[in-house]
N, C-alpha and C positions, 0 to 999 in steps of 0.2 A: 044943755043945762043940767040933764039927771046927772051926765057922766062928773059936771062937777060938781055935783053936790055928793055922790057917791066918795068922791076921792077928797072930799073937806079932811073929814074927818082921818082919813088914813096922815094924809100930809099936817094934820095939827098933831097928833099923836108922833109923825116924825121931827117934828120940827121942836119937840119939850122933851126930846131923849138927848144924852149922852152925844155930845160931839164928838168928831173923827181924834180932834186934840186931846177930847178929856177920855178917850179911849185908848189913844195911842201915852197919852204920861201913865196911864195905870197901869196899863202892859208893862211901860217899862219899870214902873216902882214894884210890882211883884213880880219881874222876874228878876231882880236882884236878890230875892229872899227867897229865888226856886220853885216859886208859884205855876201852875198852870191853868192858865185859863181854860174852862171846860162849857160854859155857857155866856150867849152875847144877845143882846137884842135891844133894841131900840131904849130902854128906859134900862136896864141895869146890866151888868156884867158877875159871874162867878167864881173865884179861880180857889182852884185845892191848893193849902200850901202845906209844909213838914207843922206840924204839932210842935218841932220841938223851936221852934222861935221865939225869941226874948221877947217880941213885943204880944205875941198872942197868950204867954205865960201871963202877964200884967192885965191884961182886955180880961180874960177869964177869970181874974179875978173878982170881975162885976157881977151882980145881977140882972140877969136877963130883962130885956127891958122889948120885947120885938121878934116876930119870927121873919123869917126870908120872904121877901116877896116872889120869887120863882117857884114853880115845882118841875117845872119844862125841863128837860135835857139834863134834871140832877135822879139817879141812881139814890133814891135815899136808906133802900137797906144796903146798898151798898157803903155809904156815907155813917150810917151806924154802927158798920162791924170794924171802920178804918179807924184804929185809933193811932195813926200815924200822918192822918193829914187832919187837917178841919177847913170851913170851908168860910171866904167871904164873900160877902156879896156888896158887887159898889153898886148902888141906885140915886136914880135921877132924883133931885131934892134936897136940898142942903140940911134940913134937921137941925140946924143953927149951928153949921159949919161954914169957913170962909168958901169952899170951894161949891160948885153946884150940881155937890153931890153928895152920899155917907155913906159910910159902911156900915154895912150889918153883918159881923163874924158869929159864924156858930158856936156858942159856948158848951151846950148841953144836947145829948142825943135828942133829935127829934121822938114824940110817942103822938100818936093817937088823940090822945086828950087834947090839942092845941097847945096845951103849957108856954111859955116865951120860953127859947132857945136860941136866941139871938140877943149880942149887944148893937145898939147905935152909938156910933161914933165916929170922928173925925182922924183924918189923918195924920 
């Protein structure tokens, strides 16, 4: 009875993350645009893509509205001095999008202060 009560909570946390399906459609819609996924984990996915994409020119046009939910497996002064990629990040959660999930693209260098450097938004 410990061993399942130990393991609830692991298997509820696996069981509200990002499906094998809704892992493998994202792989495959940014890596049409050169993306590379660099972080994965049960609740979101990260991937670098080129800065110079039409649709991340438009997203950056917003106001930051959100920072990343990761810090795991992202380089962030790495991620500060690249001004040739920027970064999104897809998390579990719709945000009031059809799909059940959103993105959160980095618009603005991360600092210290917390500042929002992230948009949410839908696909």
């Amino acid at each position: 009875m410990k061993k399942f009560l130990i393991l609830a909570p692991v298997l509820a946390l696996a069981a509200c993350g990002l499906s094998k399906k809704e892992i493998a459609e994202n792989d495959a819609f940014f890596t049409q645009y050169n993306c590379e996924r660099i972080v994965k984990s049960a609740s979101h996915l990260v991937y670098k893509c080129p800065a110079d994409l039409e649709w991340f020119a438009t997203v950056k046009q917003n106001e930051p509205n959100a920072l990343f939910m990761s810090g795991k497996g992202v380089d962030w002064d790495a991620v500060n001095s690249d001004t040739e990629h920027f970064l999104v990040e897809v998390v579990h959660g719709a945000e009031g999008c059809k799909e059940n999930y959103h993105f959160r693209t980095m618009i603005r260098p991360i600092n210290n202060n917390k500042e929002y450097y992230a948009f949410i938004g839908c696909k």
